[in-house]
Biopython code that builds the backbone (N, CA, C, O; Angstrom):
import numpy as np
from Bio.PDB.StructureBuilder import StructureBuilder

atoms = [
    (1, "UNK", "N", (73.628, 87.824, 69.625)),
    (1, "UNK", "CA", (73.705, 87.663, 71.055)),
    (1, "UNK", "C", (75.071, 87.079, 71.425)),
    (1, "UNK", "O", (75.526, 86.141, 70.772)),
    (2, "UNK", "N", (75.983, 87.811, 72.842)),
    (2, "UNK", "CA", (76.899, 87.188, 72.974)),
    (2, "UNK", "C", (76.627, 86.266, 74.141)),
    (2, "UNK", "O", (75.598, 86.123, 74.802)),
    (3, "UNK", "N", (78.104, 85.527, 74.249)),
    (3, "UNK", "CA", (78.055, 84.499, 75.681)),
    (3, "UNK", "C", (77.003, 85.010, 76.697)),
    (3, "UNK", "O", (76.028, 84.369, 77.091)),
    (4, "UNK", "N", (77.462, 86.641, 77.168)),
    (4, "UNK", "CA", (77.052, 86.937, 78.100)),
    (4, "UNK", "C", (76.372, 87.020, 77.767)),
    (4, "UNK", "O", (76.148, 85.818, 77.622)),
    (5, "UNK", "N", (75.357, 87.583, 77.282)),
    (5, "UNK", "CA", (73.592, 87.676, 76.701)),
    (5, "UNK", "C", (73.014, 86.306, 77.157)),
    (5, "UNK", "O", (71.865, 86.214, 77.588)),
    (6, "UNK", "N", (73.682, 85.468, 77.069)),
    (6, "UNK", "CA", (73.148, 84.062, 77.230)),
    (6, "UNK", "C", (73.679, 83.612, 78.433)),
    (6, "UNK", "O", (73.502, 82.394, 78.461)),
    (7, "UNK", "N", (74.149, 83.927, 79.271)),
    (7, "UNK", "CA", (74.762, 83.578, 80.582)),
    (7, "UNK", "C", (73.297, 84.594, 81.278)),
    (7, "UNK", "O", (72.459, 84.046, 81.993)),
    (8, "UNK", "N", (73.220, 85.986, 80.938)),
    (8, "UNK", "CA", (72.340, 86.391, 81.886)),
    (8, "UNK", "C", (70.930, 86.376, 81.500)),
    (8, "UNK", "O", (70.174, 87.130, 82.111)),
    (9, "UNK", "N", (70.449, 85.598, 80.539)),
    (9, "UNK", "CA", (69.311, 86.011, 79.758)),
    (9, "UNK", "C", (68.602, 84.409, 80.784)),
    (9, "UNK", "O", (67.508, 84.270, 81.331)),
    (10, "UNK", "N", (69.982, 83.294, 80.666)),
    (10, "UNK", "CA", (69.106, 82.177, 81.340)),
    (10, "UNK", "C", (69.455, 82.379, 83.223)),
    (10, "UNK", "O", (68.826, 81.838, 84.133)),
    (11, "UNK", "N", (70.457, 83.176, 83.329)),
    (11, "UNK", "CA", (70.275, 82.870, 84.892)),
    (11, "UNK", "C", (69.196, 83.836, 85.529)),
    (11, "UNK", "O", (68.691, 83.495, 86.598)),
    (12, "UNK", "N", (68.771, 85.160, 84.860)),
    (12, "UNK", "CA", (67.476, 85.640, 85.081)),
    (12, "UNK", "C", (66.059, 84.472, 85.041)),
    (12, "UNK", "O", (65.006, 84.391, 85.674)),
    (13, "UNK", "N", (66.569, 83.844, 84.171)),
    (13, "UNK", "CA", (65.085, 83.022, 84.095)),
    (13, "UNK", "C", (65.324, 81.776, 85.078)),
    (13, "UNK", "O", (64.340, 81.045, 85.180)),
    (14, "UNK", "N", (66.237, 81.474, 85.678)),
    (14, "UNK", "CA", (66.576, 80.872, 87.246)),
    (14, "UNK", "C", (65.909, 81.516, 88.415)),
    (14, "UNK", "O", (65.136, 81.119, 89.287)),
    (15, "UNK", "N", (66.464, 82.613, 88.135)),
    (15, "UNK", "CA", (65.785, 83.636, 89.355)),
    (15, "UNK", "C", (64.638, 84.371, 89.178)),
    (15, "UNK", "O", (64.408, 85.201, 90.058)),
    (16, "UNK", "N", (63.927, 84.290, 88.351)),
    (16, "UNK", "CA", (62.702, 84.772, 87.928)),
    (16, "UNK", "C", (63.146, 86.253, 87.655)),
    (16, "UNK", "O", (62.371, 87.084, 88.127)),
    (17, "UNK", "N", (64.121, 86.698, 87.060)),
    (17, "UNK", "CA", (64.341, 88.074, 87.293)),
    (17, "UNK", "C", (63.794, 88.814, 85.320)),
    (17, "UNK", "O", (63.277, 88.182, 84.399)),
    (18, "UNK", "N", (64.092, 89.873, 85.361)),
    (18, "UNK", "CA", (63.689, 90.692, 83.800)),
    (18, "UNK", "C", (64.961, 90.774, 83.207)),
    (18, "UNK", "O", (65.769, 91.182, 84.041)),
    (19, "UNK", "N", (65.406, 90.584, 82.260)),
    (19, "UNK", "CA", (67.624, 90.764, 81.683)),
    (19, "UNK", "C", (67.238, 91.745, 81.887)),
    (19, "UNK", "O", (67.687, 92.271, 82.905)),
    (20, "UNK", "N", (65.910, 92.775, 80.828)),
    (20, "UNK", "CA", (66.468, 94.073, 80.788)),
    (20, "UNK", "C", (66.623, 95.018, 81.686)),
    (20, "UNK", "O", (67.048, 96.149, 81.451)),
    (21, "UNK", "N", (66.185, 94.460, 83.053)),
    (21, "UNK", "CA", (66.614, 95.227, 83.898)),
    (21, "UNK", "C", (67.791, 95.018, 85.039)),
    (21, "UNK", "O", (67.929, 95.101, 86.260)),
    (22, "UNK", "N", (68.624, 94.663, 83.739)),
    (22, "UNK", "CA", (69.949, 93.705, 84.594)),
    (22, "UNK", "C", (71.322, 95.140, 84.181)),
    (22, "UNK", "O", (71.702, 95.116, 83.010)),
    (23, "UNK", "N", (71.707, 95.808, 84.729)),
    (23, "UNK", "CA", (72.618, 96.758, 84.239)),
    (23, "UNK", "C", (74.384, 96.616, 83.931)),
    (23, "UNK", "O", (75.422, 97.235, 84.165)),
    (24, "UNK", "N", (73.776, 94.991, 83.049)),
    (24, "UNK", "CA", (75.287, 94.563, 82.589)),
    (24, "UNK", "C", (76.161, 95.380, 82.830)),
    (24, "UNK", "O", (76.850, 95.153, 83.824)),
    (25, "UNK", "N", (76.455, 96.651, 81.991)),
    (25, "UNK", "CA", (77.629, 97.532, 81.875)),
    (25, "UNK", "C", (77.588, 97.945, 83.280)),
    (25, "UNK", "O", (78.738, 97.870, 83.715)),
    (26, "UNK", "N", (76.911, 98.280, 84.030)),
    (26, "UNK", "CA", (77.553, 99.063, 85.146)),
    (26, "UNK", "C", (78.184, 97.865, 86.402)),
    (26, "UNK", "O", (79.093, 98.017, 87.218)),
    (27, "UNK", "N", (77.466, 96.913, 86.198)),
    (27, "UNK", "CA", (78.170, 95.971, 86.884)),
    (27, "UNK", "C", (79.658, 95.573, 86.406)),
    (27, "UNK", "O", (80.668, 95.334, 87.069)),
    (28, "UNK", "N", (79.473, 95.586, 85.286)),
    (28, "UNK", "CA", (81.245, 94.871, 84.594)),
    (28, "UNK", "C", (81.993, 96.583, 84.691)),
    (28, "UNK", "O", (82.974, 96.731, 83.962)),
    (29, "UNK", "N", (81.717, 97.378, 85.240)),
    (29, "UNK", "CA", (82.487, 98.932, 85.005)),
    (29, "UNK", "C", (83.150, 99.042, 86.493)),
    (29, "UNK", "O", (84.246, 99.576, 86.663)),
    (30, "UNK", "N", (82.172, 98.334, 87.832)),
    (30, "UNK", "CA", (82.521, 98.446, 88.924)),
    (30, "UNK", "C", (83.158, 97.118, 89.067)),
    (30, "UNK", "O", (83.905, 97.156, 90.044)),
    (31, "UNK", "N", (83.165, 96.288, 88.654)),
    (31, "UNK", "CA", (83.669, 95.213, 88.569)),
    (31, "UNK", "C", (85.213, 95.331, 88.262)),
    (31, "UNK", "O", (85.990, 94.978, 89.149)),
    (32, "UNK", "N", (85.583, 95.684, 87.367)),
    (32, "UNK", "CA", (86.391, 96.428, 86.968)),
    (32, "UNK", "C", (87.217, 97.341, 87.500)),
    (32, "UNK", "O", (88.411, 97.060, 87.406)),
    (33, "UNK", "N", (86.915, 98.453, 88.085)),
    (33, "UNK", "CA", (87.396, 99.046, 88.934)),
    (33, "UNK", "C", (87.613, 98.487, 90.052)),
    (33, "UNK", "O", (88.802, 98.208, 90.206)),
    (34, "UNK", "N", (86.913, 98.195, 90.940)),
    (34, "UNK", "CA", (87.183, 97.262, 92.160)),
    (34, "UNK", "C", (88.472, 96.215, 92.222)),
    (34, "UNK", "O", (89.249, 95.952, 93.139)),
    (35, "UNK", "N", (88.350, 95.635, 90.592)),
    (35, "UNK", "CA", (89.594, 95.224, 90.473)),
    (35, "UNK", "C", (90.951, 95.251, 90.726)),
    (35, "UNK", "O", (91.765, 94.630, 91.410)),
    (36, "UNK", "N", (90.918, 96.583, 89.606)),
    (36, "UNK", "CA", (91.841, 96.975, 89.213)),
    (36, "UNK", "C", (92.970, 97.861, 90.082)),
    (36, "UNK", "O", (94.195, 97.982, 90.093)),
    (37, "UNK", "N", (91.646, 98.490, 90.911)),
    (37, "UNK", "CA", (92.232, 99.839, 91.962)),
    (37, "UNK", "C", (91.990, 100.039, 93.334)),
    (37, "UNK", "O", (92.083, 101.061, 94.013)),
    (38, "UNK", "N", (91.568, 98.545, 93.712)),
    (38, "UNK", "CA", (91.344, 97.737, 94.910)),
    (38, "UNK", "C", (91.917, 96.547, 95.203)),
    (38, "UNK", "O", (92.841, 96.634, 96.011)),
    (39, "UNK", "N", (91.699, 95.610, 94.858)),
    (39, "UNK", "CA", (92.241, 94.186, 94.723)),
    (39, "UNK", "C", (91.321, 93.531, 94.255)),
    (39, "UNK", "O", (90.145, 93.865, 94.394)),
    (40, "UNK", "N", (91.691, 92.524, 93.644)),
    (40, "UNK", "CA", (91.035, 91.527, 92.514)),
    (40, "UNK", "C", (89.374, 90.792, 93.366)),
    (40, "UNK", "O", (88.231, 90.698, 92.919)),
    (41, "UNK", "N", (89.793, 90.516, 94.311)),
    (41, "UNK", "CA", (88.587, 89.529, 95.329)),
    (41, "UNK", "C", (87.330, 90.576, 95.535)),
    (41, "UNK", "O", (86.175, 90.315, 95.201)),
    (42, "UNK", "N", (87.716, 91.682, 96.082)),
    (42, "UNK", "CA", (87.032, 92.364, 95.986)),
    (42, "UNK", "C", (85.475, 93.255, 94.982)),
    (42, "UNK", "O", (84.486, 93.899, 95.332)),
    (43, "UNK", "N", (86.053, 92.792, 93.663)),
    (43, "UNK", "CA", (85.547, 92.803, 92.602)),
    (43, "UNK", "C", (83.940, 92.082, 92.601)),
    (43, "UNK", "O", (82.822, 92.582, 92.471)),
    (44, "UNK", "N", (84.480, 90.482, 92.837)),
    (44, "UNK", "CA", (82.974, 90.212, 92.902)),
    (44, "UNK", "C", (82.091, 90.168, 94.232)),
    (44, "UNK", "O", (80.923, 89.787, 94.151)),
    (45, "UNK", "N", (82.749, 90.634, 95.703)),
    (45, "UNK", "CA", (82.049, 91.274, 96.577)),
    (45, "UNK", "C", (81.673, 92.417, 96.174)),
    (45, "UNK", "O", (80.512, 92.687, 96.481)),
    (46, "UNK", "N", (82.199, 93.152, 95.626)),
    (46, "UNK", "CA", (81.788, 94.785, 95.157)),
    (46, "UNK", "C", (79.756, 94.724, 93.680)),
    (46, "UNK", "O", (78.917, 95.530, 93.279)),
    (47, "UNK", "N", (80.083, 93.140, 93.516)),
    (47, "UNK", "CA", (78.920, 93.346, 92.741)),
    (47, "UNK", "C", (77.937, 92.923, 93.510)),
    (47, "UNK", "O", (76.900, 93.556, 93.709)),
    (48, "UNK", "N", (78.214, 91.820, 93.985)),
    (48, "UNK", "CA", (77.144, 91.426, 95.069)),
    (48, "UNK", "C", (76.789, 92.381, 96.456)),
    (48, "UNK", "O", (75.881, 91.934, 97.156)),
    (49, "UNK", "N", (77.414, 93.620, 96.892)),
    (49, "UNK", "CA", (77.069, 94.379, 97.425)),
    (49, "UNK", "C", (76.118, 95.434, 96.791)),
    (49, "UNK", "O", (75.229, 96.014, 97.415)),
    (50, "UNK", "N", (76.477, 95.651, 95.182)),
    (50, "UNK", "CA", (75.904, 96.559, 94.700)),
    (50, "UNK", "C", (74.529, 96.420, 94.481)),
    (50, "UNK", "O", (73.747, 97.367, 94.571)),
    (51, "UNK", "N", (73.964, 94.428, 93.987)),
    (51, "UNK", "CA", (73.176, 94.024, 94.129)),
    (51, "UNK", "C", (72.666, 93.944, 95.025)),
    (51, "UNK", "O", (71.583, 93.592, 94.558)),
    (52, "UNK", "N", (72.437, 93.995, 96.548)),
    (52, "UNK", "CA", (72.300, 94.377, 97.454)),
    (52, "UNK", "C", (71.331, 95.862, 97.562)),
    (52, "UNK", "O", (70.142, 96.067, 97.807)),
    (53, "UNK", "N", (72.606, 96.823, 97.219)),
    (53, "UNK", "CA", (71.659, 98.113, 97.328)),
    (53, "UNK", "C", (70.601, 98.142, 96.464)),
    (53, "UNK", "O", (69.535, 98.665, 96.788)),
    (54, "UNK", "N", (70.845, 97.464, 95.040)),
    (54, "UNK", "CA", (69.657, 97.761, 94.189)),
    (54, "UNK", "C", (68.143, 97.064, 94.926)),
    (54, "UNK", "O", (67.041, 97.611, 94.969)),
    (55, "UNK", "N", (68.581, 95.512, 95.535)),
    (55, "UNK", "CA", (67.574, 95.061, 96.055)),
    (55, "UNK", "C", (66.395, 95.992, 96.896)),
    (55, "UNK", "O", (65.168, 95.902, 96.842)),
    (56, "UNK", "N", (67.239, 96.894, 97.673)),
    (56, "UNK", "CA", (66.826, 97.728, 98.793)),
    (56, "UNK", "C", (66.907, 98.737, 98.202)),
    (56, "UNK", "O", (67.344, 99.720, 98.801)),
    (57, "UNK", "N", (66.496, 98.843, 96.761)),
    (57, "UNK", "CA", (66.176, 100.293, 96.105)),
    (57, "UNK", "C", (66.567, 101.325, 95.601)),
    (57, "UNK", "O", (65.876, 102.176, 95.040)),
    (58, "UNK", "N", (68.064, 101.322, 95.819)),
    (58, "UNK", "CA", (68.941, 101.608, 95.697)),
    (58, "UNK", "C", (69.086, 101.825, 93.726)),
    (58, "UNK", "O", (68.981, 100.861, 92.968)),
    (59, "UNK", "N", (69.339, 103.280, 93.236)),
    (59, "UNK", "CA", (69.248, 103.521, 91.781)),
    (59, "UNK", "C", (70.519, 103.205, 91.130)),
    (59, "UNK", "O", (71.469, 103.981, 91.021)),
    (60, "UNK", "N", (70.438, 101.590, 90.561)),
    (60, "UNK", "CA", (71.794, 100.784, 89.878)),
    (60, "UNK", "C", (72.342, 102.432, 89.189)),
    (60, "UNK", "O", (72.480, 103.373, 89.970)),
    (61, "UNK", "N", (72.485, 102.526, 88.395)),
    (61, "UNK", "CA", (73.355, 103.872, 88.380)),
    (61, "UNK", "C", (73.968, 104.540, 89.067)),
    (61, "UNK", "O", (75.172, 104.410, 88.843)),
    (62, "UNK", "N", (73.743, 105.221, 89.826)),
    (62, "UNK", "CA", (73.955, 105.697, 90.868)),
    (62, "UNK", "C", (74.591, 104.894, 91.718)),
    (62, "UNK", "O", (75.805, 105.095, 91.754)),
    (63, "UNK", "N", (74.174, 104.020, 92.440)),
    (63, "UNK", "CA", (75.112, 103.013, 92.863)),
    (63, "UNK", "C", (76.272, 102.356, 92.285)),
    (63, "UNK", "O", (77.226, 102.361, 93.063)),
    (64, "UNK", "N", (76.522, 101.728, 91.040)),
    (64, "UNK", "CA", (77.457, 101.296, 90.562)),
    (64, "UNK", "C", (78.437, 102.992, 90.394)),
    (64, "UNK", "O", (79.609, 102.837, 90.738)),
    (65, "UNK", "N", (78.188, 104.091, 90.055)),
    (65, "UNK", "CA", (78.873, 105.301, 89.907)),
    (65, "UNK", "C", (79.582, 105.297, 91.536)),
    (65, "UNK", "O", (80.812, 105.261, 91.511)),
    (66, "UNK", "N", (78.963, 105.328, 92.900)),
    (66, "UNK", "CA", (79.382, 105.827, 93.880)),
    (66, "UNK", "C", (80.340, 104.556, 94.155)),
    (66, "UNK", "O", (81.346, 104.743, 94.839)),
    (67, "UNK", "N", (80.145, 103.666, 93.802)),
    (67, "UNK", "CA", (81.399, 102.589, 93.744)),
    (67, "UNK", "C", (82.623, 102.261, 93.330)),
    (67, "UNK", "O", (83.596, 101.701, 93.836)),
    (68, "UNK", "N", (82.321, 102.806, 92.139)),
    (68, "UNK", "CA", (83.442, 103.187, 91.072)),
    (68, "UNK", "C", (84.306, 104.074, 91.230)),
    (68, "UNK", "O", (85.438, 104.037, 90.747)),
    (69, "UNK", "N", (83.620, 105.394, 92.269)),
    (69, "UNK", "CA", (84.243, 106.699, 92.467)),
    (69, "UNK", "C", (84.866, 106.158, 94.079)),
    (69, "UNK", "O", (85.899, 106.553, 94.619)),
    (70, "UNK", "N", (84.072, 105.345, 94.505)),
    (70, "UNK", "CA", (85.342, 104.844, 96.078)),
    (70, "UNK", "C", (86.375, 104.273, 95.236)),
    (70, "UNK", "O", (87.467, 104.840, 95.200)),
    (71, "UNK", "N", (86.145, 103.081, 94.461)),
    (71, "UNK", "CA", (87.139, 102.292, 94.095)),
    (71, "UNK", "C", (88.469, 103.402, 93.521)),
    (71, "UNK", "O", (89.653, 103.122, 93.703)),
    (72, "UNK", "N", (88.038, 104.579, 92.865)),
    (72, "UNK", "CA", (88.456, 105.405, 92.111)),
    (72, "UNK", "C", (89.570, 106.349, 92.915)),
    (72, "UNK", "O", (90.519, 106.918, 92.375)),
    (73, "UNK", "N", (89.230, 106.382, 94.352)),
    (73, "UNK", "CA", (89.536, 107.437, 95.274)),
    (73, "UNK", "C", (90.918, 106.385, 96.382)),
    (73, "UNK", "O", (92.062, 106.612, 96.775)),
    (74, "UNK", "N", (90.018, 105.339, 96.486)),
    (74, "UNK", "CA", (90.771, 103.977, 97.091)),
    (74, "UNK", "C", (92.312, 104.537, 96.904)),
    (74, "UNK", "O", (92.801, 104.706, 95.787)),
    (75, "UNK", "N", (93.199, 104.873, 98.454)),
    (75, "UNK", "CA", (94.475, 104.419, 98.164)),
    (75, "UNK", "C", (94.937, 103.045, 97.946)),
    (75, "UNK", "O", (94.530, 101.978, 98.406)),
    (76, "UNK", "N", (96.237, 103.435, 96.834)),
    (76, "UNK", "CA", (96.889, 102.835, 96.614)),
    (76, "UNK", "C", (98.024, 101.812, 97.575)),
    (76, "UNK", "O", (99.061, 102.206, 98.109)),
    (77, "UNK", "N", (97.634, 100.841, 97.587)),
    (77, "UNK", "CA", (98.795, 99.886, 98.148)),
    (77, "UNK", "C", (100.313, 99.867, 97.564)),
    (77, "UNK", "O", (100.483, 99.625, 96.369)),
    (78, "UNK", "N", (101.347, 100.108, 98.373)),
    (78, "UNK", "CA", (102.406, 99.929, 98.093)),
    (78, "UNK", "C", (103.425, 98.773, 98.314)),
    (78, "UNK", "O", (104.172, 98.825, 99.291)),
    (79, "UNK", "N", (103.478, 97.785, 97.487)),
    (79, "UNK", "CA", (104.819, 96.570, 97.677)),
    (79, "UNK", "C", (105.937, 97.210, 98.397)),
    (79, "UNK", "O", (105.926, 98.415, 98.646)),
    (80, "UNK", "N", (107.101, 96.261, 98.804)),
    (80, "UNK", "CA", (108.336, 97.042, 99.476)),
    (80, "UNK", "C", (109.067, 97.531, 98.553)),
    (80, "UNK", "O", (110.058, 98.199, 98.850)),
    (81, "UNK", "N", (108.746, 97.311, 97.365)),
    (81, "UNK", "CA", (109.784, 98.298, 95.908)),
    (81, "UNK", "C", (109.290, 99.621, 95.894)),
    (81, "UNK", "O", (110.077, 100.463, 95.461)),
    (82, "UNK", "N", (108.338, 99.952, 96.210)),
    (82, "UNK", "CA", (107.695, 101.156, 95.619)),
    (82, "UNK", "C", (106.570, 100.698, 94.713)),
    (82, "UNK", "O", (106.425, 101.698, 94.010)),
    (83, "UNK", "N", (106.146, 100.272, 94.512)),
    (83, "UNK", "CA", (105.116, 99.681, 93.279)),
    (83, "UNK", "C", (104.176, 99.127, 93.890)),
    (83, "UNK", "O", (104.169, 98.416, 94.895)),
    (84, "UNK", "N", (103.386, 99.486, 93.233)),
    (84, "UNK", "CA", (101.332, 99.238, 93.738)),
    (84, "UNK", "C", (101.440, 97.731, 93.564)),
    (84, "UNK", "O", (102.250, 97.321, 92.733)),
    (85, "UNK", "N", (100.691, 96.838, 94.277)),
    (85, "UNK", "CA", (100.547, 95.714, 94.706)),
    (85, "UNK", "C", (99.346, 95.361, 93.662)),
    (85, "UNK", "O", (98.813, 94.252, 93.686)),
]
sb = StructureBuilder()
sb.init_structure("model")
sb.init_model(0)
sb.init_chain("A")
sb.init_seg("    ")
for serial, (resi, resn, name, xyz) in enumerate(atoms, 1):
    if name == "N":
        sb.init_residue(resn, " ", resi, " ")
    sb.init_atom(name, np.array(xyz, "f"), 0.0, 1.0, " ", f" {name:<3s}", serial, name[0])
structure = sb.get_structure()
């Protein structure tokens, strides 16, 4: 088991929630992206929104994918050099 295994194994049992129905990877994939090809802050609004849709039923797959593919599509910001911000 890593850190994270143990970061979400006890904050599920905070929230009364199941791990295994916690979709680590797709959260750290949009997480990630949001990052990377959005801006950094955004990242962990982008999970807590995603959590959101799942709340309201929303199929974590599917959701973390249509996120990934905005983040994916997201123009690029340009600094005054020419270079992505």
């Amino acid at each position: 088991m890593t850190l994270l295994d143990d970061w979400v194994t006890a904050a599920c049992a905070e929230l009364e929630l199941d791990p295994a129905e916690v979709p680590v990877s797709a959260v750290l994939d949009v997480a990630r992206d949001v990052a990377h090809q959005v801006l950094r802050p955004g990242a962990p609004v982008s999970a807590y929104l995603l959590g959101v849709a799942v709340g309201r039923g929303a199929d974590p797959t599917a959701a973390a994918a249509r996120l990934s593919a905005l983040a994916g599509s997201w123009p690029v910001e340009l600094d005054g050099s020419g270079g992505a911000k």
